[in-house]
SEVEX-331076 format. One record per residue (C-alpha): residue in one letter; x, y, z; residue number from 1. Coordinates in steps of 0.5 Angstrom, whole numbers, plus 2048, in hexadecimal, padded with zeros to 3 digits. Layout:
# SEVEX-331076
a	X	Y	Z	NUM
...
# end
This chain:
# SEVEX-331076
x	742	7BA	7FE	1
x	743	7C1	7FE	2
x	740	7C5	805	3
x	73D	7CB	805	4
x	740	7CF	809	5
x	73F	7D7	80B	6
x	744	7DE	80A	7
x	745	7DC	811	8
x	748	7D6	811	9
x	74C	7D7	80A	10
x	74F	7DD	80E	11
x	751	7D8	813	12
x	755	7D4	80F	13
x	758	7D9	80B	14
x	75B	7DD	812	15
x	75C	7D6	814	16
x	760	7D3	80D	17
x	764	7DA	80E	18
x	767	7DA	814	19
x	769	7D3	813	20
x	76C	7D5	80C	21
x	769	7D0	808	22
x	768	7D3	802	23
x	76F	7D1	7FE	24
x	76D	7D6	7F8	25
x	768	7DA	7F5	26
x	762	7D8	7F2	27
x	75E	7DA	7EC	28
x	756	7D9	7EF	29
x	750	7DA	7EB	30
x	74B	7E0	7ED	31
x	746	7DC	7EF	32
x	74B	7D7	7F4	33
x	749	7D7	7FC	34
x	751	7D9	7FD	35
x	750	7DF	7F8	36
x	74B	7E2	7FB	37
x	74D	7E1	802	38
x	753	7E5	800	39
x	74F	7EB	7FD	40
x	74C	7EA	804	41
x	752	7EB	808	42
x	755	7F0	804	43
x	755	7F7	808	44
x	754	7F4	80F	45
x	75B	7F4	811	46
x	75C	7EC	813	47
x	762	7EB	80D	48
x	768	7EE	80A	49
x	76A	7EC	804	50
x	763	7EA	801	51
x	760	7EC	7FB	52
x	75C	7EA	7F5	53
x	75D	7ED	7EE	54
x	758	7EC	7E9	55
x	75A	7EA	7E2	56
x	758	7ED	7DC	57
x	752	7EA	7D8	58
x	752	7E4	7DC	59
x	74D	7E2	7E2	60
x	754	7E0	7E6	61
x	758	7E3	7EA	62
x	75F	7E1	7EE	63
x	75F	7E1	7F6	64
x	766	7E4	7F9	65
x	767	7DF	7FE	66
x	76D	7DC	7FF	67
x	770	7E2	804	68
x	769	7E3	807	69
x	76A	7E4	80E	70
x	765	7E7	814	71
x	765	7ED	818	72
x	764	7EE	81F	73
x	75D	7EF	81D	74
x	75D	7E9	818	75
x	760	7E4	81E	76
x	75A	7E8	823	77
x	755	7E6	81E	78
x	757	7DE	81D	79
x	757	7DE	824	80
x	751	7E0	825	81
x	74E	7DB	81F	82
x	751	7D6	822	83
x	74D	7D6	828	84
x	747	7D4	823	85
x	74B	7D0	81D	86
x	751	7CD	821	87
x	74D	7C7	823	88
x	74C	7C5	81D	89
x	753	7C4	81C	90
x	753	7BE	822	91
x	74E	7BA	81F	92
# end
C-alpha cells in the first residue's frame, strides 16, 4: 500500500539514494511522480552535481539525469541534518 510521504522525506531519500549511488541509470518519470517533483525542488539548492531534468516536448514525462548524480558538501550537510529526523525509520 503507497504511504504518503512529505517534500521532505522525498528529499531525504533522494540525497540518501545519491550518496549511496543507487541509481544504476537515468529515468524517464511522469510530471505528476513524487521523484520528479522532489527533483524540481532540489533543482538550484546546491545539494547535487550532475542532477538534471530535461522535459520532453509534447509529453508529460520528462528524463531525470541520475546515474552520475553526486552531492556537494553542502548536499552531504543537508542528509546529515535530515537524517536526525528520518534515519530512524531506517532501523525499524
Amino acid at each position: 500500500m503507497a504511504e504518503n510521504v512529505s517534500m521532505e522525506q522525498s528529499i531525504y531519500q533522494l540525497l540518501n539514494d545519491v550518496n549511496r549511488n543507487y541509481f544504476t541509470s537515468n529515468r524517464q518519470l511522469n510530471k505528476q511522480s513524487m521523484l520528479y517533483q522532489t527533483i524540481e525542488e532540489v533543482q538550484g539548492k546546491g545539494w547535487f552535481n550532475d542532477l538534471e531534468l530535461q522535459e520532453i516536448e509534447n509529453y508529460s514525462l520528462a528524463t531525470a539525469t541520475l546515474k552520475p548524480a553526486t552531492l556537494t558538501k553542502s548536499g552531504i550537510n543537508k542528509l546529515t541534518e535530515l537524517k536526525k529526523i528520518y534515519g530512524k525509520e531506517e532501523t525499524k
